[in-house]
C-alpha positions, -999 to +999 in steps of 0.1 A: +227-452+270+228-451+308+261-428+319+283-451+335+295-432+357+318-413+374+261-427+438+188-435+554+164-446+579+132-446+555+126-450+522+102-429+504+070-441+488+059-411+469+083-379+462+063-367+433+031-361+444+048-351+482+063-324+454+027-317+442+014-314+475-016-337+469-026-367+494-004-397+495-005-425+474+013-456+464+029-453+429+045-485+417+071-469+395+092-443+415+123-446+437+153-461+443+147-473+470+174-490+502+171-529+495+184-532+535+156-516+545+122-528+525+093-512+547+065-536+552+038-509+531+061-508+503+065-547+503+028-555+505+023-530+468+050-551+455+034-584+465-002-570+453+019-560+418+036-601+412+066-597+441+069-633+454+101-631+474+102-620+509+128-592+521+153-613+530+151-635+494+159-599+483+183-588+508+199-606+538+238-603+552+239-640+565+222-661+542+218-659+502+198-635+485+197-612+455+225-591+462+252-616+464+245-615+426+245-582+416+278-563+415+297-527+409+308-531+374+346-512+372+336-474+379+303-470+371+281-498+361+262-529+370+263-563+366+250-594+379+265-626+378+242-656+355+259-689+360+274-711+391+305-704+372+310-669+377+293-661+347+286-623+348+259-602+324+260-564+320+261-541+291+282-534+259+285-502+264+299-506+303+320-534+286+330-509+260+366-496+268+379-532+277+361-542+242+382-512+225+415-524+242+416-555+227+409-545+194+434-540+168+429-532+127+436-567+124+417-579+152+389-555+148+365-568+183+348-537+179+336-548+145+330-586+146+325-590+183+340-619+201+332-652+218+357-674+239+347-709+231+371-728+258+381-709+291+418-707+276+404-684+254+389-658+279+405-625+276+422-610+309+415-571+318+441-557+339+425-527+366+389-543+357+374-549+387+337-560+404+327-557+440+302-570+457+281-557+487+286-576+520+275-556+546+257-523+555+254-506+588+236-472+599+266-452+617+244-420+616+246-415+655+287-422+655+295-397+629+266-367+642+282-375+675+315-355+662+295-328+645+276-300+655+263-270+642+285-240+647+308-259+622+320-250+587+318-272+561+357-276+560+349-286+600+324-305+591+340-332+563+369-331+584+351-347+613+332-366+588+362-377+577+377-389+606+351-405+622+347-426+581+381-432+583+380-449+622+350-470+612+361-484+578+395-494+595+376-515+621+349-529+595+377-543+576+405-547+600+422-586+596+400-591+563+404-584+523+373-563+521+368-526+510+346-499+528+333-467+528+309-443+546+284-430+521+260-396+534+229-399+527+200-370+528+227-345+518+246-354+550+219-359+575+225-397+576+255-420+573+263-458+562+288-476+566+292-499+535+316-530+529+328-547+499+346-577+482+364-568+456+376-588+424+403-582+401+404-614+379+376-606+350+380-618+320+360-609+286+337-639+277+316-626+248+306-592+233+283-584+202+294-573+174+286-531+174+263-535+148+244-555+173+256-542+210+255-506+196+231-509+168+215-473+162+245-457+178+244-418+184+207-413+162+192-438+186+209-432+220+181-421+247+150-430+221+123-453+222+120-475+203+150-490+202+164-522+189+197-527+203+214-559+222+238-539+244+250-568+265+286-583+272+294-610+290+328-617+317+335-638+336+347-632+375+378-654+388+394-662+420+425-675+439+420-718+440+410-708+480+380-688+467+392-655+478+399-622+455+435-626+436+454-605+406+452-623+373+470-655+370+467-688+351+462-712+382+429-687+391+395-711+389+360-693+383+342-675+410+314-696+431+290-670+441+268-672+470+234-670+445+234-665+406+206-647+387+185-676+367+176-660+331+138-666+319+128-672+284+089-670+294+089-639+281+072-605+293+036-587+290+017-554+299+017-554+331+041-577+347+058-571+379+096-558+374+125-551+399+158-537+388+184-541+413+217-518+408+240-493+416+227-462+408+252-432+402+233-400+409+203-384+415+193-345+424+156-350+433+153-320+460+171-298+440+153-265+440+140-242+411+167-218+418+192-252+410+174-256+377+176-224+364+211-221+373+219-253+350+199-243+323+213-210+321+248-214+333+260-255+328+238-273+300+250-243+273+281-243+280+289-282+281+263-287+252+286-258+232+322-277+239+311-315+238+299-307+202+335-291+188+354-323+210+327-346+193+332-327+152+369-336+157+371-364+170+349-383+145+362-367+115+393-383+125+375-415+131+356-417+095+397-411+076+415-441+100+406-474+110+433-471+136+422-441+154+389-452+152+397-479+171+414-457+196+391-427+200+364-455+199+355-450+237+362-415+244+341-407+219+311-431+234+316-412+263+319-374+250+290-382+230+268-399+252+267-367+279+264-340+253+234-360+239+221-363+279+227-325+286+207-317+252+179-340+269+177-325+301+175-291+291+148-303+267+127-319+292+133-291+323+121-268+299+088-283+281+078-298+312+083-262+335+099-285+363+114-255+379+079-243+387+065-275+402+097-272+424+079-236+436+053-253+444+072-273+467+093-247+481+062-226+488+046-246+506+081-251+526+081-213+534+044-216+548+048-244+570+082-229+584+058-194+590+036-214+610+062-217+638+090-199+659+108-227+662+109-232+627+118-201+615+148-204+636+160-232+622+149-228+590+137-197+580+171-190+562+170-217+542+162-201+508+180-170+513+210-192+514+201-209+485+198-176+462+230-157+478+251-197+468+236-199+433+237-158+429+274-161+440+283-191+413+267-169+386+301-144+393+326-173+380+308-176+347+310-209+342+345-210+350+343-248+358+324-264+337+346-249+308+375-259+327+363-292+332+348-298+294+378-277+273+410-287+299+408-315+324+389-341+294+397-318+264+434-323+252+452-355+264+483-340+272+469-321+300+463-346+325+493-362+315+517-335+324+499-330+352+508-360+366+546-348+365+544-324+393+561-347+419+588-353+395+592-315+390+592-310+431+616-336+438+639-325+409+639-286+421+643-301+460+673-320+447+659-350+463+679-383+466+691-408+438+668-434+451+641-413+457+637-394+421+639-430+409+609-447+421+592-417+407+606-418+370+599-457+375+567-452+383+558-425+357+575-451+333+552-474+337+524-453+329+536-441+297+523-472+272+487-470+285+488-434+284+494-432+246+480-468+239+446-447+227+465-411+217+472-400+179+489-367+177+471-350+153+437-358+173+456-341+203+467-308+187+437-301+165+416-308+199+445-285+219+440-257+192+398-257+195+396-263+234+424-234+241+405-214+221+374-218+233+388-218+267+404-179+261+371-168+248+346-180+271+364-173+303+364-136+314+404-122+313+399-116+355+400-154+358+418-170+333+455-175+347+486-151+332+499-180+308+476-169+282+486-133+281+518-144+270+502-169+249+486-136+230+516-121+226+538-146+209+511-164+186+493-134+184+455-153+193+467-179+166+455-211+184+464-231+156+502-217+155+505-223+195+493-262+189+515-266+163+549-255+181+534-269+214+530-307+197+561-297+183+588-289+207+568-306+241+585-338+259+548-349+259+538-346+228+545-384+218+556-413+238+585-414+221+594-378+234+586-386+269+608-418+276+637-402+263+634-373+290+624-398+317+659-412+302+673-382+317+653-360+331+659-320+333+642-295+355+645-268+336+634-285+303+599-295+322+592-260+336+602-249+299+576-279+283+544-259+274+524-285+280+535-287+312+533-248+321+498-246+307+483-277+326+498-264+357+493-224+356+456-239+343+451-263+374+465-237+402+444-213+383+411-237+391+425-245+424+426-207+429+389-207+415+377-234+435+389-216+469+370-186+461+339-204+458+342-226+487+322-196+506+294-208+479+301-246+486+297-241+521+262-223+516+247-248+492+262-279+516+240-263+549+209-248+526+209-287+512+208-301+545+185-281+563+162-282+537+157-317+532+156-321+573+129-297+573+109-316+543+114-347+565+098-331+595+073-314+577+056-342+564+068-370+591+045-393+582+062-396+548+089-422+538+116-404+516+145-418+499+179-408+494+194-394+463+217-421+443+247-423+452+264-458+436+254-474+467+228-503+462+192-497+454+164-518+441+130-498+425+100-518+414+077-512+383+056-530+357+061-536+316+039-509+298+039-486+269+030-452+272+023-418+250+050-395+241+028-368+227-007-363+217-025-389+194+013-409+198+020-447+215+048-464+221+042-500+224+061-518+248+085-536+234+105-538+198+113-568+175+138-580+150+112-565+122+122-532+141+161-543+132+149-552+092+133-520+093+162-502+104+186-516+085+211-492+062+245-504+049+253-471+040+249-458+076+274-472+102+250-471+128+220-493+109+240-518+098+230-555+103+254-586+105+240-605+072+242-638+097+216-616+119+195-611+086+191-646+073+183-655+108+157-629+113+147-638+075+142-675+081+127-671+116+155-692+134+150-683+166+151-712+185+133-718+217+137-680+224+115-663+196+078-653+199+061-668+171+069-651+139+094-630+155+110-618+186+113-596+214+145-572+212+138-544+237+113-537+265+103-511+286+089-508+321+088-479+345+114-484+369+131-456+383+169-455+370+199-437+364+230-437+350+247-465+372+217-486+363+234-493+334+241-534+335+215-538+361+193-570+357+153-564+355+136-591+372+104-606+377+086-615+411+099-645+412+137-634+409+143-647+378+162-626+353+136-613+323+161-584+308+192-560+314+188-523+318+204-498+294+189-470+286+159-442+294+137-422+274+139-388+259+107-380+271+118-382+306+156-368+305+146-345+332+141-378+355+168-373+379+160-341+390+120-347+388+105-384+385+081-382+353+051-407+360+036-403+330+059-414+307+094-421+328+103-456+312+136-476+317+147-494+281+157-530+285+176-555+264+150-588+263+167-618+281+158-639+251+172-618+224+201-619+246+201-660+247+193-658+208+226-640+198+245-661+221+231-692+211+215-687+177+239-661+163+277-668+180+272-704+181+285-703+220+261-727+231+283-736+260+274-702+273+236-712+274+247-747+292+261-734+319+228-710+330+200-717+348+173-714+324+133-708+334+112-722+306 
């Protein structure tokens, strides 16, 4: 599945073969391209391709268009919103954490799914949120006017900062929206981008796994795939129509345009557009960047995500109850070390690094050609091998840090939320003050241990300490574990087990009776506590030392995409993702994975009969979903003796994409984005024209569990359906 993640003055029209150095040419598949600013060439291959909207139909600020109805789904999805009602499509697996939060051993949504048959029945999700874009503006010239070349990078954002900070407060001055300034072109342009945000969204209807998650782990980046990862919410608002916490008296959101769903079905060839928030992309990153990720990150993250991932689901398969709990974290562990397993795959067997040469080579000669040039930028790829040369001397430090610490061990970020609490108790801060601050901690303490099991925790605190101690070289790992050595004698196991022992942390029970009465000297005691802190000042301590890196890789990244910009000026380039708003365009087609191989285009419920293995939790099939497939019942949505499940077409995605509607030329919505292929896990970094391919639910298999399988008809009635 797509990560969900936690993403210009001209859009580009062809980065690959610009990377090849051949002659421009249209490509209809690659880039995510600005849907503010559709250039007129790029428009007129869409139109040729099935495109029957203009621009505006696509994207306007006063009047409606398409992207009043797609939206930021929580952190790091997509969604689009499907009925007049507020009616909002995006994926099971974006969906997946609220899904997991509502489910108990006794009311097992994860399992059986759910479906609210009366709007009484809707399920609230407090901190879920959507946004939707409402404005975009090019402040390029405002912030460069506060920035100039003799700065540092800690200058630099500063400024940057500043100036964001001045023109987000008069964007949204005397209104309810949200804004932000998003660089673009590694800092050489700015936006200013506003949003309306939403915090009334309720669960509507999920899938059952075995249907929203059908092939789980085995099947996750593959083609084919039969899976229906869809979920359905619903947005709400104050009775006045404007955003408004969760309450009874709110009334379902009237969006400015809704997204009409198509059961014509789809064919070789047919236009697609996928309109979403992308998360992140590294397109210019150069072959010295590759290397250093397949020798230095992908191992090392690979290495950990695989001992997190052996303990957690062993502890899954024994409880239904931590099952339940781990349910999500282990969705998310999972799907990453699958992704990094990928990419390294593909960098490799498709030698990307050395089509990036290519690129940089020709770089180098054009900057030769000219005085000027080599002024400006003939330093640009020393810089780049002294930053990357310079991160090789931290040996990873971070990514173990990140992978073993800051998302291994619960506990960890939990104490480290207690450092206020630990200030003002050793400044002997007032009554009132100290307070808030327990009250406020407090309030945290059920959600933080809603999902936690304390065996999980220690046997994951044991294994990531360990693997912490012996990947990072004894120069910069922090003091702490020297006397960890000493008293447990390299014992992992024995430190976990007095650590979830004795620590105030250790189980919510534990922690409300010291936020009952708090001691100082009992939380600088806690181990918990002492470890996550001597770690974190210990990464702080890291991350200062390799600001001098930072700061090379920041300019190097700049200068060289200016210089690729003005080298070929007659070129439109886009910016990397970054979760701000992009549309690309494609067409449905198959496409061959290896020699004397094809993959058809789309999948069908056979596939899902095929499949099907009640002895493996990830191939089983609701018998409801059998007998239907068995008796052909597919209602108006099936194609003859069976039916369309998944699709692909070669839009250009990434994780962010995830929940993003695919539609055809006429608007309409024909399927919902949720996955790439493995052929192509080196996508972000390289587009793959060949055989990139973006894996898409079918809007009528979508329909047909709705309708068909949940019996939520209601659901269907309230659509606009194109027949």
């Amino acid at each position: 599945m797509l990560p969900n993640l936690n993403m210009t003055n001209k859009i580009i029209i062809v980065l690959l073969l610009f990377l090849l150095g051949l002659q421009p040419q249209l490509k209809a598949d690659e880039g995510m391209w600005l849907p503010f600013m559709i250039d007129p060439l790029l428009h007129e291959k869409m139109q040729e391709m099935g495109l029957v909207l203009t621009p505006e139909q696509i994207f306007s600020i006063n009047e409606s268009s398409l992207k009043d109805a797609i939206v930021i789904f929580g952190g790091g999805c997509t969604g689009e919103i499907i009925s007049e009602q507020g009616l909002l499509l995006t994926n099971h697996h974006c969906g997946y954490g609220r899904i997991q939060a509502h489910s108990t051993p006794e009311n097992d949504i994860l399992t059986d799914g759910f479906w609210a048959m009366t709007r009484d029945e809707e399920l609230p999700n407090p901190g879920l949120s959507v946004s939707f874009l409402v404005n975009v503006a090019d402040v390029t010239n405002e912030v460069l006017d506060e920035l100039n070349d003799d700065m540092n990078r800690q200058q630099r954002d500063a400024a940057i900062r500043r100036v964001s900070n001045r023109l987000v407060s008069e964007a949204t001055e005397d209104t309810h929206y949200i804004a932000n300034v998003r660089a673009m072109y590694a800092g050489n342009e700015f936006y200013l981008f506003v949003y309306e945000r939403f915090n009334d969204v309720r669960m509507v209807g999920v899938p059952p796994s075995s249907i929203g998650k059908f092939g789980g782990d085995t099947d996750n980046w593959m083609w084919p795939r039969q899976t229906g990862d869809f979920a359905l919410f619903r947005v709400y608002t104050a009775p006045d129509g404007t955003p408004a916490e969760y309450s009874p008296e709110n009334i379902p959101l009237q969006p400015r345009h809704h997204l009409p769903v198509s059961i014509r079905g789809v064919r070789e060839g047919d236009f697609t557009m996928v309109l979403g928030f992308p998360g992140s992309t590294d397109r210019y990153l150069t072959s010295m960047g590759i290397n250093f990720k397949l020798e230095n990150e992908f191992p090392v993250r690979i290495d950990i995500r695989r001992k997190k991932l052996d303990i957690i689901e062993a502890a899954m398969a024994e409880s239904d109850e931590i099952r339940i709990k781990y349910a999500s974290k282990q969705s998310g562990i999972s799907n990453y070390w699958k992704n990094f397993i990928g990419m390294s795959t593909a960098l490799e067997r498709l030698n990307v690094a050395e089509t990036k040469k290519e690129l940089e080579n020709e770089f180098k000669a054009w900057v030769e050609e000219d005085v000027s040039r080599k002024q400006e930028y003939g330093e640009v790829m020393n810089i780049f091998a002294r930053a990357y040369e310079g991160y090789k001397g931290f040996h990873s430090h971070n990514f173990i840090f990140f992978e073993a610490i800051f998302t291994g061990p619960d506990l960890i970020r939990t104490a480290l939320g207690y450092r206020t609490l630990e200030r003002l108790l050793k400044e002997k801060a007032g009554p009132e003050e100290i307070q808030n601050e327990i009250d406020r901690l407090q309030a945290s303490v059920e959600r933080i241990y809603r999902n936690y099991d304390k065996g999980v925790d220690q046997e994951l605190w044991a294994a990531m300490m360990e693997v912490y101690n012996r990947k990072v070289p004894n120069h910069l790992k922090p003091d702490i574990f020297n006397e960890v050595q000493r008293r447990f004698r390299g014992d992992f196991n024995r430190f976990a087990s007095e650590v979830y022992r004795k620590s105030v942390f250790a189980s919510a029970a534990n922690l409300e009776n010291f936020l009952a009465k708090p001691s100082l000297r009992r939380l600088q005691n806690d181990w918990v506590f002492r470890m996550a802190v001597a770690l974190f000042e210990n990464y702080t301590g890291i991350q200062e030392q390799m600001m001098e890196y930072d700061d090379m890789l920041a300019e190097a990244n700049r200068l060289f995409i200016r210089g690729l910009r003005s080298m070929d000026p007659d070129r439109l380039f886009y910016p990397d993702a970054n979760s701000t708003m992009r549309f690309t365009y494609g067409s449905v087609g198959g496409y061959h994975p290896a020699d004397a191989v094809y993959y058809d285009y789309v999948t069908t419920t056979q596939g899902v009969i095929e499949k099907k293995d009640p002895n493996h939790h990830e191939f089983v099939v609701p018998e409801k979903l059998v007998q239907l497939i068995k008796n052909r019942d597919f209602g108006e949505y099936g194609n003859g003796e069976t039916m369309i499940v998944n699709f692909i077409a070669n839009n250009d995605i990434t994780g962010g994409n995830s929940g993003s509607p695919v539609l055809d030329g006429e608007g309409n919505l024909i399927g919902l984005a949720f996955d790439g292929n493995w052929e192509a896990m080196s996508g972000d970094i390289l587009f793959e024209h060949e055989t990139q391919r973006c894996i898409n639910v079918d809007a009528r298999y979508i329909l047909f569990i709705i309708d068909k399988f949940a019996g939520a008809h209601h659901l269907i009635d309230e659509m606009t359906i194109i027949r």
